[in-house]
VOGU-3710 file (C-alpha; in Angstrom, 3 decimals, decimal comma):
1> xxxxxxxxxx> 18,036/15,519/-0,741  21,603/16,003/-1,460  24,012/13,853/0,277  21,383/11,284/0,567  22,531/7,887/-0,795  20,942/6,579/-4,055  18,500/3,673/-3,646  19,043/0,884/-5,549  16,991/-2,409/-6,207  16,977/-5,295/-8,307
11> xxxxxxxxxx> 13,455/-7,096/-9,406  12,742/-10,659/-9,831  9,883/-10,775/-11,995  9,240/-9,080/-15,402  5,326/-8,476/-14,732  3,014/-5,336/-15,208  3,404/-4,719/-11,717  7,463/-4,751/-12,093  7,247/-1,658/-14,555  5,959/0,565/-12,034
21> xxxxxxxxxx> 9,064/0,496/-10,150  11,006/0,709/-13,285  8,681/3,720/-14,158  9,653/5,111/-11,096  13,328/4,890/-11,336  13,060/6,650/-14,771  11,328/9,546/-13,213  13,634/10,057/-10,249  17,024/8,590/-11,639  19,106/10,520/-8,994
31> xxxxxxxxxx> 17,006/8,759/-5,969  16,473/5,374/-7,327  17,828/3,069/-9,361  16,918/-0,450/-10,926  20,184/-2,386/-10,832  18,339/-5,652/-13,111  15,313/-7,405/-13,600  15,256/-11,224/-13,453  12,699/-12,843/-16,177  11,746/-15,987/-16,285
41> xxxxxxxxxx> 11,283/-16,071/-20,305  14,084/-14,690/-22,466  12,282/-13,028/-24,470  10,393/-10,920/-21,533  14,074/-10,041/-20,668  14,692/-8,428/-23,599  11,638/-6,625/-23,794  12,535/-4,895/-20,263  16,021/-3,805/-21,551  14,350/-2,702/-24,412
51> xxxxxxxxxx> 11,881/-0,090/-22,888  13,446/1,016/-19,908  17,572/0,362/-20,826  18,449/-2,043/-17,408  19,803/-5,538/-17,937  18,351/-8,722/-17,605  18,888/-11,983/-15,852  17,500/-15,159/-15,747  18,193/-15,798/-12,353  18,526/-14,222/-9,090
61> xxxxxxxxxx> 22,448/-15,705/-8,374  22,884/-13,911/-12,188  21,585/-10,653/-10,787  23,252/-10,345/-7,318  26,526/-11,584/-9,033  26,176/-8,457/-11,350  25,769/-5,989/-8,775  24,626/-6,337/-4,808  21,265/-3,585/-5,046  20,677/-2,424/-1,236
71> xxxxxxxxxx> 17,427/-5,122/-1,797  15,439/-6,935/-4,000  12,202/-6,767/-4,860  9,834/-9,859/-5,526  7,241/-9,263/-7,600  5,916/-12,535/-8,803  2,521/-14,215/-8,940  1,074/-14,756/-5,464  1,715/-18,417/-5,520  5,189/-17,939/-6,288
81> xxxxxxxxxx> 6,278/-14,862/-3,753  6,779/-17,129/-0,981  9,761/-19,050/-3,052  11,414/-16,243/-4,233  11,320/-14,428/-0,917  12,891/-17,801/0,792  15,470/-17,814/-1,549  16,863/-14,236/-1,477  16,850/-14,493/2,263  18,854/-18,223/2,019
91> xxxxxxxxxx> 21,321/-15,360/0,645  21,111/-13,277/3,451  19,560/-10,899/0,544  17,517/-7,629/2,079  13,538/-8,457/0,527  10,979/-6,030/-0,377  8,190/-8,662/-1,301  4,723/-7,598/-3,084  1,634/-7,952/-1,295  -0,132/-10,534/-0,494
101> xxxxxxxxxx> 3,542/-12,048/0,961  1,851/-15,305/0,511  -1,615/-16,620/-0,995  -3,190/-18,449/1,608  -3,234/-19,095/5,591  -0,933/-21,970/5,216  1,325/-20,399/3,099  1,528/-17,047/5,517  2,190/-19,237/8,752  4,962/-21,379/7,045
111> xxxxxxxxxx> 6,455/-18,118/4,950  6,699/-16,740/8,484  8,052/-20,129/10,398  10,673/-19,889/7,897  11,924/-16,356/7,204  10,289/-14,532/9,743  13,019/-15,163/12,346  15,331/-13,350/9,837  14,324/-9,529/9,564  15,017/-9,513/6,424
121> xxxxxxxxxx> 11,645/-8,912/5,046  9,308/-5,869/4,452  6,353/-5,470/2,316  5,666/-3,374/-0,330  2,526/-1,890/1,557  2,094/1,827/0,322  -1,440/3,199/1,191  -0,919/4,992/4,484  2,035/6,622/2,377  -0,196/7,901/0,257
131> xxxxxxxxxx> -0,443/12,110/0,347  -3,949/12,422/1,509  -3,712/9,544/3,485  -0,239/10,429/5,446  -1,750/13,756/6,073  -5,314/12,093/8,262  -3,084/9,813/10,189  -0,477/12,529/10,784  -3,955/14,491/12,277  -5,037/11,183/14,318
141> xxxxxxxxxx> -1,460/10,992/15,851  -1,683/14,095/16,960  -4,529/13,267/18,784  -7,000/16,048/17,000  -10,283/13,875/16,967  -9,333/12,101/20,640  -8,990/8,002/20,523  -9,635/6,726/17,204  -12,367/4,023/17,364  -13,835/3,081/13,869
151> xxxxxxxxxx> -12,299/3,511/10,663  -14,308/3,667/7,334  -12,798/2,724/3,900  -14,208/2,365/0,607  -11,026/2,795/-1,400  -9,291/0,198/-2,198  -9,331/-3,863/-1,757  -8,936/-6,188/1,111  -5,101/-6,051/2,495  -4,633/-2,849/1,492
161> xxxxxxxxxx> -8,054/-1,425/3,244  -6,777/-3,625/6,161  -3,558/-2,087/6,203  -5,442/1,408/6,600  -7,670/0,416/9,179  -5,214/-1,231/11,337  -2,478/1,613/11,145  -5,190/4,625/11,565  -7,105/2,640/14,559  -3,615/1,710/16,116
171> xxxxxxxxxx> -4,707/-2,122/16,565  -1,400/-3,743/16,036  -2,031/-7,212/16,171  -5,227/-7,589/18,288  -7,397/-10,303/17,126  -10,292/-9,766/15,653  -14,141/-10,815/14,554  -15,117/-10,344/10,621  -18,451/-10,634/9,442  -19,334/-9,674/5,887
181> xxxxxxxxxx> -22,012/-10,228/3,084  -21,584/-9,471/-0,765  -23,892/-8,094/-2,533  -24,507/-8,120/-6,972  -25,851/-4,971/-8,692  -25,417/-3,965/-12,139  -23,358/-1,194/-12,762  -21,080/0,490/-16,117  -17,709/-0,694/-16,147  -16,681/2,275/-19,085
191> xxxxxxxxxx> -12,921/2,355/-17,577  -9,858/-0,754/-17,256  -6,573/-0,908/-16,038  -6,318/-1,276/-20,340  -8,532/1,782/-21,145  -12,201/2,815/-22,101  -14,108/0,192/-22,812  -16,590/2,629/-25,298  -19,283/0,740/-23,583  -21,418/1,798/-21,370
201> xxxxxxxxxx> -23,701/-1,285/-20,685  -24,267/-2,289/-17,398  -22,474/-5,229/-15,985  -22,657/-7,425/-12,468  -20,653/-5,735/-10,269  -20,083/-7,412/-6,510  -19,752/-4,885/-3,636  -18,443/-6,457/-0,631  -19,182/-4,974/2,866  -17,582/-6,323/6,088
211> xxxxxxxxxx> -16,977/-4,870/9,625  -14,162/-6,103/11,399  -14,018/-5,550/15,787  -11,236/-5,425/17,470  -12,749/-5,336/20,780  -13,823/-2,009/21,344  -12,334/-0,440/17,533  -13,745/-1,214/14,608  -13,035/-1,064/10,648  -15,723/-0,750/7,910
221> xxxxxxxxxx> -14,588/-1,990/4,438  -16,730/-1,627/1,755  -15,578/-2,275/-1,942  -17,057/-2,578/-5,240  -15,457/-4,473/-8,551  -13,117/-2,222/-10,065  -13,405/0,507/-7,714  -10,341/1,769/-8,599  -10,605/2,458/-12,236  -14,451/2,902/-12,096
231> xxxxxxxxxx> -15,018/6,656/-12,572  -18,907/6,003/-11,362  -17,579/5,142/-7,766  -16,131/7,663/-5,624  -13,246/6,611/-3,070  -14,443/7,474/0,673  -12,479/7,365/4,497  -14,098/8,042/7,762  -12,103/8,338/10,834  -14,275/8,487/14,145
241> xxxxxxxxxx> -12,805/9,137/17,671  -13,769/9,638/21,345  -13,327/13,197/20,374  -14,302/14,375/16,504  -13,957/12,579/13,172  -12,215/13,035/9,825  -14,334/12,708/6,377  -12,440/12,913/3,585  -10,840/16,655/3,652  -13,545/17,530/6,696
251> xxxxxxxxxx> -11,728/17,604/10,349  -14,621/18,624/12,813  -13,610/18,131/16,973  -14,362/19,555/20,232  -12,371/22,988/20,906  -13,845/22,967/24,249  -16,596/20,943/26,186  -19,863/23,459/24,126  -17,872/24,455/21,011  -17,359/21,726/18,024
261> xxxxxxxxxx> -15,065/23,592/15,445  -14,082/22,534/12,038  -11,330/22,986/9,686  -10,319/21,233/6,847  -7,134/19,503/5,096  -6,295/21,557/1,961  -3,566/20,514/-0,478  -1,372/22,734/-2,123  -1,846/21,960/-5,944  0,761/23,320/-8,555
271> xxxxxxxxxx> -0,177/23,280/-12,482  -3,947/24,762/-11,937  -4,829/27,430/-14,179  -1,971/29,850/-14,585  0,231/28,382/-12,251  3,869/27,347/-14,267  5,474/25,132/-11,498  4,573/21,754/-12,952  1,769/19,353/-11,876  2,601/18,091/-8,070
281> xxxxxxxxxx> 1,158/17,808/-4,875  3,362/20,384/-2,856  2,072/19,468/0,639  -1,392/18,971/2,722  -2,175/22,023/5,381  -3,846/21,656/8,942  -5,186/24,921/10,294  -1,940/26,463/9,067  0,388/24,048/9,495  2,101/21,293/6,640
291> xxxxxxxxxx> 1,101/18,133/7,824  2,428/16,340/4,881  5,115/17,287/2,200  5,396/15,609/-0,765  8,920/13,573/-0,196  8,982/13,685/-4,398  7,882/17,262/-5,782  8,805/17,722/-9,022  9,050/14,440/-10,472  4,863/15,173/-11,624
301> xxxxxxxxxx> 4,395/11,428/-10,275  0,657/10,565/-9,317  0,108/9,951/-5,653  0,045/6,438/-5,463  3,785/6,368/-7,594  4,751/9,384/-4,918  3,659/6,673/-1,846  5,138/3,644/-3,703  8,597/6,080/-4,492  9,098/6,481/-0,882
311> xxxxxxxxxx> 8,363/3,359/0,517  11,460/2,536/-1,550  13,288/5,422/-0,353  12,670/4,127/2,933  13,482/0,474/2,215  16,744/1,595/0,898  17,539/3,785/3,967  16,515/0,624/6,318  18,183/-2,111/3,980  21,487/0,632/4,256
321> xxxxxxxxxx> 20,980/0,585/8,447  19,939/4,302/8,232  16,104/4,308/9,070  13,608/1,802/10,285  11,444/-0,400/8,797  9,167/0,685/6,358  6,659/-2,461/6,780  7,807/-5,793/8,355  6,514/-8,858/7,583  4,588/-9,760/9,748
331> xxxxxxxxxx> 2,850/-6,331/8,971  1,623/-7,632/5,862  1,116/-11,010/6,900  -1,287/-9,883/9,295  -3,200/-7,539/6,856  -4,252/-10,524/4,329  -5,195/-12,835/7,445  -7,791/-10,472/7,611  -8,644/-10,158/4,160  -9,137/-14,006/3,599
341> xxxxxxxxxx> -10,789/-13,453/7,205  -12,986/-11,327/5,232  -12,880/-13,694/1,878  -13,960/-16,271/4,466  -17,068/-14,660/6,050  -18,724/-13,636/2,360  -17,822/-17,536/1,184  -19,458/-19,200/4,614  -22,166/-16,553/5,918  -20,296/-17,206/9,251
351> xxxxxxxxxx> -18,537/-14,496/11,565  -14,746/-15,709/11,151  -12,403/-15,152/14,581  -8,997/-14,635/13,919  -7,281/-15,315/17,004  -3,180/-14,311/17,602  -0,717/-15,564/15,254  2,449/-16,640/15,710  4,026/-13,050/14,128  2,115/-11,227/16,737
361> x> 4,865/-12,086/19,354
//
């Protein structure tokens, strides 16, 4: 990476969520750096500087007039992203805003009526950057299982499952017809984003299921309360085509018209048993070939920090004019009007249609 330029970012907010890019900046200080967070209380301010040694401001004018960062990140209650995102790009300020970029339909359309004109805007949309993840659709791209038509995830939550459905099927922004159901089951919640619980009683747990068609492709999601934490629930991807399908690690497609072969995607690990080169994901393997690399080996970050780490490589290199963009707007704007399509559906019993937005042009 030498000769690469430096990222650099400032944050407006002083949330949980705002420490992992701090975290990240600490573990990679020659690739990215935090030029400032802006915190609403004082006393949140100082905290920040405290822990992780970057100033504080109480206002995004404060922190631009300290130093311009190649962008800004927003990372803000729902309800409030939409503001702060308007009012960096009133400063013709490059914008890496969380997800959802806005709470609700209304708030989507007019976020996009307003700033969407500007291309200023990506979102900080990191799944399909995500090692395993980067190395299936790397393998559907290639065209290895033929035309994908369904994806299955039960992974993650709403936008973010959306987000992987629509970028492994290809959909763009086709319209599309959601129908799900919810279902309540008791299950042991033993692990939080704040630790064991030492409990093991069973609690209600809702698991969602919806299918969304695209005409002709189609996405399964299928979540469960605190899948993510929830050691008790595996995480699960299916990719079907005209041509083969990937499960999890398991590649099987036609060689020739009588001969189905499979192979399999296997990572190369460091730090297992004697091994001395640290704990990383060194890259993902195809039938012999590196599909995937890890862009951040030897930094020991987790893979969801090494997907989050480049997407704000890459939002530095576009916010500099040296790459493209990582994940417009209307990217992410599209991925939660299928979510509260989704939302919808459980909440009415109805199959929701979500017809062609205005950021589909």
């Amino acid at each position: 990476m030498s000769g690469v330029a430096a990222t650099s970012f400032g944050i407006v907010g002083s949330g949980w969520r705002s420490e992992f890019f701090l975290r990240l900046a600490r573990a990679a200080p020659d690739r990215l750096r935090a030029t400032g967070v802006v915190a609403r209380r004082a006393e949140r301010g100082v905290e920040r500087t405290a822990r992780w040694g970057v100033p504080a401001f109480r206002s995004a004018d404060e922190l631009l007039a300290a130093e311009t960062p190649d962008f800004v990140i927003v990372s803000v209650p729902w309800a409030v992203t939409p503001e702060a995102t308007r009012e960096l790009v009133g400063r013709d300020v490059r914008v890496l805003a969380e997800t959802p970029p806005a709470p609700d339909l209304a708030g989507l359309r007019a976020l996009w009526d307003d700033v969407g004109g500007s291309g200023l805007v990506q979102v900080a949309e990191q799944y399909l950057l995500m090692p395993g993840h980067a190395a299936r659709l790397a393998v559907v791209r290639e065209g290895v299982i033929g035309t994908p038509t369904s994806v299955q995830v039960s992974s993650t939550h709403l936008y973010h499952a959306v987000a992987m459905m629509r970028g492994l099927l290809g959909v763009g922004f086709a319209p599309a017809e959601v129908s799900a159901r919810a279902f309540t089951a008791p299950l042991a919640d033993p692990l939080t984003p704040d630790g064991w619980r030492g409990d093991a009683t069973p609690r209600d747990a809702t698991t969602t299921l919806a299918t969304l068609d695209f005409g002709g492709r189609m996405g399964l999601y299928d979540f469960t309360d605190n899948q993510w934490w929830n050691p008790l629930r595996s995480r699960r991807i299916v990719i079907r085509g005209t041509h083969g399908e990937i499960a999890d690690e398991r590649v099987v497609r036609l060689a020739d018209p009588t001969t189905p072969v499979e192979s399999r995607l296997l990572r190369r690990q460091t730090g297992l048993d004697l091994n001395l080169e640290g704990n990383d994901v060194e890259h993902i393997s195809f039938d012999g070939r590196v599909v995937y690399r890890n862009p951040f080996r030897g930094t020991r970050l987790s893979e969801d920090d090494v997907a989050v780490a480049d997407l704000l490589e890459l939002t530095g290199a576009w916010a500099r004019g040296e790459g493209p963009e990582p994940y417009p707007l209307a990217e992410g704007l599209q991925d939660h009007r299928l979510s509260l399509a989704i939302e919808e559906s459980v909440a009415t019993g109805r199959v929701v249609a979500t017809g062609t937005e205005a950021w589909a042009g």
